[in-house]
N, C-alpha and C positions, 0 to 999 in steps of 0.2 A: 568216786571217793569224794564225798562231800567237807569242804574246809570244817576247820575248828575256829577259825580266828573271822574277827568281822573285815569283809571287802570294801574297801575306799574304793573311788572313782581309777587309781593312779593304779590300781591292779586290773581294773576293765581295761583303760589304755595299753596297760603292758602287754594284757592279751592279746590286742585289736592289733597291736605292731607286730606279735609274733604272727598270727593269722594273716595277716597282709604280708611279711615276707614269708610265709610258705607258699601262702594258698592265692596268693592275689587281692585285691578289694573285693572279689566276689565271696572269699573264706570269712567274710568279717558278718557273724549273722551269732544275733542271742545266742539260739540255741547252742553252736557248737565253742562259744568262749565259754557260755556258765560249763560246759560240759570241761573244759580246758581250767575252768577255775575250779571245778566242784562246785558250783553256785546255782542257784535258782535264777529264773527271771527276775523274780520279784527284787533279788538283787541287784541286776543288773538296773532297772526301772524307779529304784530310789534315788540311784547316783545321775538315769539320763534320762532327758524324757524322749528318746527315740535312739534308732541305730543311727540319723543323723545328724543327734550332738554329739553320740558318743566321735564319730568321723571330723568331728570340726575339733574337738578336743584331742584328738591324736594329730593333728594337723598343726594346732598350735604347741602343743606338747614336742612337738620334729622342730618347730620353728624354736623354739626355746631353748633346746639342747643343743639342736644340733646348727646353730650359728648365733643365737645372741650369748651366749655362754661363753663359746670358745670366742668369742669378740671380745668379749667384755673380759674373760682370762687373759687373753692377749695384751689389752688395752694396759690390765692393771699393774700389767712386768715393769711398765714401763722400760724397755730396751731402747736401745738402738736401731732403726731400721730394717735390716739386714739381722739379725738377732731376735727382732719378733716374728719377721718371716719364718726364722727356722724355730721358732715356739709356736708358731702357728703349723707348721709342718708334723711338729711332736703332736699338736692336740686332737689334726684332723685323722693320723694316723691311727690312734687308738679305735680299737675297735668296736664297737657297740656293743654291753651285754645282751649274751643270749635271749634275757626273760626279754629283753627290747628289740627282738628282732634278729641283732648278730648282724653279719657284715652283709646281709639282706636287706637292711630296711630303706636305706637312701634309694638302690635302684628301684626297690618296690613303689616304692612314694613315687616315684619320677613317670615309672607305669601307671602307676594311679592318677598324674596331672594328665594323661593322654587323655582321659575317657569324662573327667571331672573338670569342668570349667572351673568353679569354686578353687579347687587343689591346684588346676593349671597357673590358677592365677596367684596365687601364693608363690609356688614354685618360681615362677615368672620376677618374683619380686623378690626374692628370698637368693636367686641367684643373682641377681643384679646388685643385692646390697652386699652380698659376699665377694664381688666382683670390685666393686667400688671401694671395699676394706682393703682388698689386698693392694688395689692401686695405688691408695694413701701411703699402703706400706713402702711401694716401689718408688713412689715421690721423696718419701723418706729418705731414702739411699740417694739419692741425688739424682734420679733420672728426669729429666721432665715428664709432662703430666701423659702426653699423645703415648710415648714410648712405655710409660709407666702402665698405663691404659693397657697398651697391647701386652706386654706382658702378664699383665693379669690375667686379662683371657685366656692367653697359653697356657699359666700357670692353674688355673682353675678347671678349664678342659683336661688339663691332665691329670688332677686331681678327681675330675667326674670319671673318666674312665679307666683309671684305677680303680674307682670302687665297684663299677662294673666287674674290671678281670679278678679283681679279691674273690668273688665269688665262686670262680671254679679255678682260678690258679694262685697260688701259694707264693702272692706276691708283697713285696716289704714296703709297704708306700710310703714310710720314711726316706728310705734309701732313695728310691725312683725319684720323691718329690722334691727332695735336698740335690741329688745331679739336675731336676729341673731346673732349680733356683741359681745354681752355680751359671748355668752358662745363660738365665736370665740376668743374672746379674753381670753378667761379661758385658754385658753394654755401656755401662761404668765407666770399665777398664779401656774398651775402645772408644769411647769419646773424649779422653784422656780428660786433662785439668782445663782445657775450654770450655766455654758456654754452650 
């Protein structure tokens, strides 16, 4: 079925993320997105000049949405410490629309840093700045920076493998990530009102 309407670049992407969380990076080829768009080549090759812009452009397009956005939402609440953690809990929980993949595309991407030096190395850095966000948030709440630190890690790990078990189990990673938070933030509580 060939579209009626003209294709932007932002529907080649949308393709290339549903094709990478079905099919892997290997599913991500002209032929079977225009087939997935109803589109010709020739459309695909106005918006890129190869299958590997259109991949740096889905790469950036993950880095975009999926952590400077929810940062920069976060940022803008301006909350409270403890208060942004749990809007940042709301934000990361949301699920990604289907046309983008669905709750397939983080682990897909993360597959894809395995075999992609380029993408590794995004990844690499993309988790380290999401890493780094949450700690500031945990500094916030009064923890020092070493404790704050390790908590993020926790925090963030169990956020990566939640969106793993999303995938085949019918899991609420609000819920899970909010009890995470609760007894990270018990640290608080046991260091009482000392230094």
């Amino acid at each position: 079925m060939k579209t009626t309407t003209r294709l932007g670049p932002d529907d080649w992407i949308k393709a290339g993320f549903r094709a990478l969380a079905k099919g892997g990076v290997s599913a991500i080829r002209v032929e079977s997105l225009g087939r997935d768009l109803g589109a010709s080549k020739g459309s695909f090759y106005w918006h890129f000049l190869d299958l590997n812009a259109l991949k740096r452009a889905m790469l950036m397009a993950w880095v975009q949405g999926a952590t400077v956005e929810i940062s920069h939402f976060v940022e803008q609440l301006k909350l409270p410490a403890h208060e942004a953690l749990q809007a940042l809990i709301m934000a990361i929980s949301i699920i990604p629309d289907a046309e983008l993949g669905g709750v397939g595309i983080e682990p897909a991407i993360r597959d894809w840093a395995r075999f992609d030096a380029d993408v590794s190395e995004t990844v690499t850095k993309i988790d380290k700045d999401r890493i780094a966000f949450v700690s500031l948030l945990f500094i916030g709440t009064g923890l020092p920076a070493d404790i704050a630190q390790k908590n993020a890690e926790h925090f963030y790990a169990t956020f990566i493998g939640l969106e793993h078990l999303r995938i085949t189990c019918d899991i609420n990673i609000a819920d899970a990530m909010t009890r995470t938070l609760t007894i990270l933030l018990s640290e608080i509580a046991s260091r009482g009102s000392g230094p």
